[in-house]
C-alpha positions in Angstrom: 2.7 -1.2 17.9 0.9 -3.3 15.3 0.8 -2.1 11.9 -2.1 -2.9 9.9 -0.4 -3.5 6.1 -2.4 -4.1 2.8 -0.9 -5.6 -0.3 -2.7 -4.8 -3.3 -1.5 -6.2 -6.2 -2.9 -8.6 -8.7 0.2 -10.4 -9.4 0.2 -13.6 -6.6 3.7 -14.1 -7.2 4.4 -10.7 -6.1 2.2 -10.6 -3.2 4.3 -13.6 -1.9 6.9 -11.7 -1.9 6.0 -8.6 -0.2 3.9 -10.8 2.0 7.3 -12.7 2.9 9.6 -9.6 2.9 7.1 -8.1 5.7 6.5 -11.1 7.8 10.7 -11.5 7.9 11.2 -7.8 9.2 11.1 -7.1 12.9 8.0 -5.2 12.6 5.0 -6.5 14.1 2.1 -6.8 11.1 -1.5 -7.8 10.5 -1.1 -8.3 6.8 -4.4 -8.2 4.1 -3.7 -9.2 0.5 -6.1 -8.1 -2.3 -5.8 -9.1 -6.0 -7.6 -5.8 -7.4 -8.5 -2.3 -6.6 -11.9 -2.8 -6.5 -11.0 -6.1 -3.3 -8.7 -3.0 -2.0 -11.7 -0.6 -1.6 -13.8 -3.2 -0.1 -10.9 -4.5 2.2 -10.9 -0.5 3.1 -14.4 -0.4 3.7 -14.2 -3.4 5.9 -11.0 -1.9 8.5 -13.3 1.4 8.8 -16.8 -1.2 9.7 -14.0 -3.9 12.0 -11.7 -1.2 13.5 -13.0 2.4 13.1 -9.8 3.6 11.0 -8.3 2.6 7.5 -4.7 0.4 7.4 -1.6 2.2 8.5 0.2 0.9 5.5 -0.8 0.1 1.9 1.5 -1.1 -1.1 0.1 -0.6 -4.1 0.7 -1.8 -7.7 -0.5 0.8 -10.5 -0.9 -1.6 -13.1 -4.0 -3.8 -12.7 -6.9 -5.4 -14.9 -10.4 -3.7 -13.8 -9.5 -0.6 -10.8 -6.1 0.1 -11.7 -3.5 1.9 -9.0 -4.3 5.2 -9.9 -8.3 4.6 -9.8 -7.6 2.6 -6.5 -6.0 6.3 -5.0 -8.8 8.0 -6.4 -11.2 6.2 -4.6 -9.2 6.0 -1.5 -9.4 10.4 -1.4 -12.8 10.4 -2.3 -15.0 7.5 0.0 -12.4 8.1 2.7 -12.3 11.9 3.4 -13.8 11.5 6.9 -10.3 9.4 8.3 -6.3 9.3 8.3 -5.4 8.2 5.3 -2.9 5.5 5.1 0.8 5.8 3.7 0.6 4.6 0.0 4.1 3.2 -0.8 3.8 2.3 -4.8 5.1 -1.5 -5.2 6.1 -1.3 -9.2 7.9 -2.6 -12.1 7.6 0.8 -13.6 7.8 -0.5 -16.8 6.5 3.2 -17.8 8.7 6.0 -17.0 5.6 8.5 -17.0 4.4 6.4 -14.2 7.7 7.0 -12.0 7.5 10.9 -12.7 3.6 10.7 -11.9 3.9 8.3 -8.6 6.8 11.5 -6.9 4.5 14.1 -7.5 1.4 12.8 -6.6 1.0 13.8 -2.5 -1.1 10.6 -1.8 2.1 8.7 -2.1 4.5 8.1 0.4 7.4 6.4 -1.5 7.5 4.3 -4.5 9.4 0.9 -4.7 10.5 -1.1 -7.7 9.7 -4.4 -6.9 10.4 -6.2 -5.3 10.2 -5.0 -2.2 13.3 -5.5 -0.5 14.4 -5.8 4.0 16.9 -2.2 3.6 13.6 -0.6 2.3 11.1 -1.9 4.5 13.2 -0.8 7.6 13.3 2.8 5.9 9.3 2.9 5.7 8.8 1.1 9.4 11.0 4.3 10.3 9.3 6.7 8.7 6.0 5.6 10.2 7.5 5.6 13.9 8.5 9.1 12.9 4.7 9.6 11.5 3.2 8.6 14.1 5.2 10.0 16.8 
């Protein structure tokens, strides 16, 4: 099964490599990089117009110039109520501590990973989904 994965994180360098990381595990991915929230939002807006559903997958950095993570997840509840939303695996530096304690109790997300985002975890989460979507 294909799993439709967005990256959305304004740092390129670690797009790369979470882009990499995915592309080298034995999952099979269609992979969507956006630089800010606000590109997230549209990028969701476009899966729901292109495929009728949102991305099975999204890693998320919280720290971001404009739509920041947290704005990013508020949007995500609130435009896409009507659909499955996706798993929301935090991709962080957690340079806050508040940010860690926020990301585990917050029910929109799945899992949080300091970046970056390494093969071990990336099996974990393909596992999880199989299990999700089973």
């Amino acid at each position: 099964m294909k799993l439709t994965t967005f990256i959305i994180d304004d740092d390129l360098v670690s797009q790369f490599a979470t882009r990499y990381c995915i592309q080298q595990s034995h999952g099979n991915f269609d992979i969507v990089t956006c630089s800010s929230g606000e590109e997230g939002i549209q990028a969701c807006f476009s899966s729901i117009e292109e495929h009728d559903r949102l991305p099975d997958i999204i890693f998320l950095d919280l720290v971001m110039d404009g739509m920041n993570g947290w704005e990013f997840l508020e949007n995500l509840k609130n435009l896409f109520k009507e659909h499955e939303l996706p798993s929301v695996y935090v991709l962080s530096a957690f340079a806050n501590a508040s940010d860690r304690t926020i990301a585990k109790k917050n029910g929109m997300i799945s899992g949080y990973v300091d970046k970056p985002l390494s093969r071990s975890y990336l099996e974990k989460i393909l596992k999880e989904e199989e299990a999700r979507r089973a």
